[in-house]
C-alpha positions in Angstrom: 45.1 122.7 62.7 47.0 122.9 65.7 49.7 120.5 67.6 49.0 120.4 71.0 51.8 119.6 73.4 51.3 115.9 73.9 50.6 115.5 70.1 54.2 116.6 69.7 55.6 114.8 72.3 54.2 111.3 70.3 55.4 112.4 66.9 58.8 113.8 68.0 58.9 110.4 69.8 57.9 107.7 67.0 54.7 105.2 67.9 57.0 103.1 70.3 57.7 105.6 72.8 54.6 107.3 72.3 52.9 106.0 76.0 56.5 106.9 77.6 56.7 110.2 76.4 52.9 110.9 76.5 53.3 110.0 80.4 56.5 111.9 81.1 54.7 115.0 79.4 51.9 114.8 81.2 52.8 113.6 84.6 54.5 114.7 87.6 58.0 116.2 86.9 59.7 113.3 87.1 63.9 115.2 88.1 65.2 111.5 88.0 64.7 110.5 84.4 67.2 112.2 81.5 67.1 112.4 78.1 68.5 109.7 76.0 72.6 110.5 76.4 72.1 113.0 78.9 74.0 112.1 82.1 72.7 113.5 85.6 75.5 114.0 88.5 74.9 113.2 91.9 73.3 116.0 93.7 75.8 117.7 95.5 76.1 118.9 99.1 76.6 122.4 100.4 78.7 123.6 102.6 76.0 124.4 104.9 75.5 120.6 105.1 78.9 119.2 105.1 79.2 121.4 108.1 76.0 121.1 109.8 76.7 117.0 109.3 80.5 117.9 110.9 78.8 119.6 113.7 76.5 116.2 114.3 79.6 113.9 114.1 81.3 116.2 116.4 78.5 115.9 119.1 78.2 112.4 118.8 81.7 111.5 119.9 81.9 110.8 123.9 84.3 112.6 126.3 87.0 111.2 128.1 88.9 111.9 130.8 92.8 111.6 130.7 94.8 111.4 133.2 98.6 112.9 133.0 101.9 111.6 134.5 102.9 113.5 137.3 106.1 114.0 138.6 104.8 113.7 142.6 101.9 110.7 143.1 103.3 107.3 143.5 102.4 104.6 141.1 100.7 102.6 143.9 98.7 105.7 145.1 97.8 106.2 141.3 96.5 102.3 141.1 94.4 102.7 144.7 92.7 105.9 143.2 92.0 104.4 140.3 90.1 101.6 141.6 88.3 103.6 144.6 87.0 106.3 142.1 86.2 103.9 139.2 85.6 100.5 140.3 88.5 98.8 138.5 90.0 95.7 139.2 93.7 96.0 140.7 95.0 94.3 137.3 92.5 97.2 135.2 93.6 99.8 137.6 97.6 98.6 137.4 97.3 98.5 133.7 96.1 102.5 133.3 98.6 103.7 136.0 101.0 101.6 134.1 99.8 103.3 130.9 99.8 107.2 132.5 103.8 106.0 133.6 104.8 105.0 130.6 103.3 106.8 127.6 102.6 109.9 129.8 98.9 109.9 129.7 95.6 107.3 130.2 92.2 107.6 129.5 90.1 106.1 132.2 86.8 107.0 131.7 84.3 108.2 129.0 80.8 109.9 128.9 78.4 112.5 129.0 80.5 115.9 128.9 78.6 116.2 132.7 80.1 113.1 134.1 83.7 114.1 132.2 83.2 117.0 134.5 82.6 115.1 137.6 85.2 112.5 137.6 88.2 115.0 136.6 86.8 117.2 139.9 87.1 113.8 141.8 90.6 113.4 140.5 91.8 116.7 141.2 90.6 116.5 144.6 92.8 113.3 145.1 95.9 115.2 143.8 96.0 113.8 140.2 96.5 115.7 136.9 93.4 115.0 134.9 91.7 116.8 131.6 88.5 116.1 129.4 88.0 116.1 125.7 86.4 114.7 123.2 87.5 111.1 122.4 89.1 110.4 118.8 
């Protein structure tokens, strides 16, 4: 006379976790329960995925454009261009040339890399020293 698989199952695991252990062996795989003292670890990423979700945080973050102090363009000039190209206020405006004066560098807009583009063209072709990158 022969065991057969869920037969052992109930005897190996006494009459009160026969219907536990007769399920477990005969359903689905279930990868999320453990043995009795058996601890199961997180699953772990790979480095494909760290870096693919790297990649993604990467793309996510905006551009900006910075504009540098320059040694030629008065502050006044800095202010008016400021406002014509963006739309600022004279108090926004004074605050970012005041910003570019003092700590050497303002960012005064962000976006689409395309826009980035666009508004450090526009600010070259008023005379001013301006970059793009990512924001931080």
């Amino acid at each position: 006379m022969g065991l057969c698989m869920r037969d052992a199952v109930r005897i190996a695991a006494g009459p009160a976790g026969a219907n536990q252990a007769a399920a477990r062996a005969t359903g689905p795989l279930d990868t999320t329960a453990a043995a009795p003292g058996v601890r199961m670890s997180a699953p772990q990423a790979t480095p494909e995925a760290v870096e693919a979700t790297e990649i993604l945080e990467a793309e996510d973050r905006p551009w900006v454009t910075v504009v540098w102090d320059d040694p030629v363009n008065l502050m006044h000039y800095v202010t008016y261009i400021f406002q014509k190209l963006f739309g600022y206020s004279k108090a926004k405006a004074t605050e970012l040339m005041l910003q570019v004066h003092n700590e050497g560098k303002a960012v005064v807009s962000s976006g689409s890399r395309d826009r980035m583009e666009h508004d450090v063209q526009r600010l070259h072709a008023a005379g001013l020293w301006a970059t793009m990158q990512r924001d931080e």
